[in-house]
N, C-alpha and C positions, 0 to 999 in steps of 0.2 A: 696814644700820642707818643710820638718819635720826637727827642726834641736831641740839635746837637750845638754846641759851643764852639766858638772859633775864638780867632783873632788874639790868643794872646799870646808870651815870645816873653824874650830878654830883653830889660831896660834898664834905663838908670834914674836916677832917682832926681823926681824934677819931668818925665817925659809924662808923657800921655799913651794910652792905649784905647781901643773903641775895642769891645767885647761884641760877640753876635750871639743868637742864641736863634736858631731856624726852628721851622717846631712842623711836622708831617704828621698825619694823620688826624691831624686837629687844629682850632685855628686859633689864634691868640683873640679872636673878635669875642670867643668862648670863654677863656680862659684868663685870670690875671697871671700871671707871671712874677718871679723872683728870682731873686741873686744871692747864691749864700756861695760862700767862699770856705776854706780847710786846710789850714796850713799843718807840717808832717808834725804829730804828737798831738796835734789841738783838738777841742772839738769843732762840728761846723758851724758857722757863724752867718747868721743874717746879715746880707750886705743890703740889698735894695729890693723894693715890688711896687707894682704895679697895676694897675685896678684893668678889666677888659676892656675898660672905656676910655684905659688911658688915661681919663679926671685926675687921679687919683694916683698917689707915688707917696715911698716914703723911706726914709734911709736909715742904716744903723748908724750911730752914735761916730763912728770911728771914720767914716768916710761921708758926711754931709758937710756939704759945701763942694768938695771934689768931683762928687762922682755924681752922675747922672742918668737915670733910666729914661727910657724910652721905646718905643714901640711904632712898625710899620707894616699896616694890616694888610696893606694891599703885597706886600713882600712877605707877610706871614712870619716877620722877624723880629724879637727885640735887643735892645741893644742897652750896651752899661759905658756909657762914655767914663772913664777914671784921667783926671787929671792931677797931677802934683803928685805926682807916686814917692812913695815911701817903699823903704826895705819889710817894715810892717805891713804892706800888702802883699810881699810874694806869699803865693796860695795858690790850689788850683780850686778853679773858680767853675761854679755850677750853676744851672737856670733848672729853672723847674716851675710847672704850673699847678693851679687848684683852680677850683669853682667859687671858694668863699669871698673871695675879696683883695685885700693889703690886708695881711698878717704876715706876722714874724716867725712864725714858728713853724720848722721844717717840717714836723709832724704833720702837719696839714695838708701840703704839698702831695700831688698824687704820683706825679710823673717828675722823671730826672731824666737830666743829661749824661756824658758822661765825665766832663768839665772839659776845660781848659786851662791849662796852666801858664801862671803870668809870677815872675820872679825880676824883683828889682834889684838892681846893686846899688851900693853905696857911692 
């Protein structure tokens, strides 16, 4: 599974961004999906995932209420609506799939992208 990230750029703090995460060779119908993020010296950090079924969603601590996952099978694409950005979210921001479910733990994750990077200003 090829999966690639778009959509993120320069913003200010207060804006919104809608994140993409396409995914080739494989189909999200298969797969749950996640969002971890990596800012420079950090380690990577669970942002959000999503069950195959879509049912199923769940956020890290630092972005619930803001941000939002989602998923469109028929596009083969998921997606991380972020609203209310903060300078604490520049990172570049990664999708990646598994077979198990919604978990948090990147470990688990089989396939990555190779992110996108999204930087707020103050």
């Amino acid at each position: 599974v090829q999966l690639q990230a778009f959509g993120g750029g320069l913003v200010q703090a207060g804006d919104s961004l809608r994140l993409s995460c396409a995914a080739s060779g494989g189909s999200f119908r298969s797969y749950a999906a996640g969002w971890f993020r990596q800012a420079p010296g950090q380690e990577r950090e669970f942002v959000s995932a999503i069950s195959y079924t879509g049912s199923s969603t769940y956020y890290g601590d630092s972005v619930k209420g803001r941000f939002t996952i989602s998923k469109d099978d028929a596009k083969n694409t998921v997606y991380l609506q972020m609203n209310n950005l903060t300078p604490g979210d520049t990172a570049r921001y990664y999708c990646a799939v598994q077979t198990l479910g919604v978990v948090t733990s990147a470990a688990e994750y089989d396939y990555w992208g190779r992110g996108t990077l999204v930087t707020v200003s103050s």
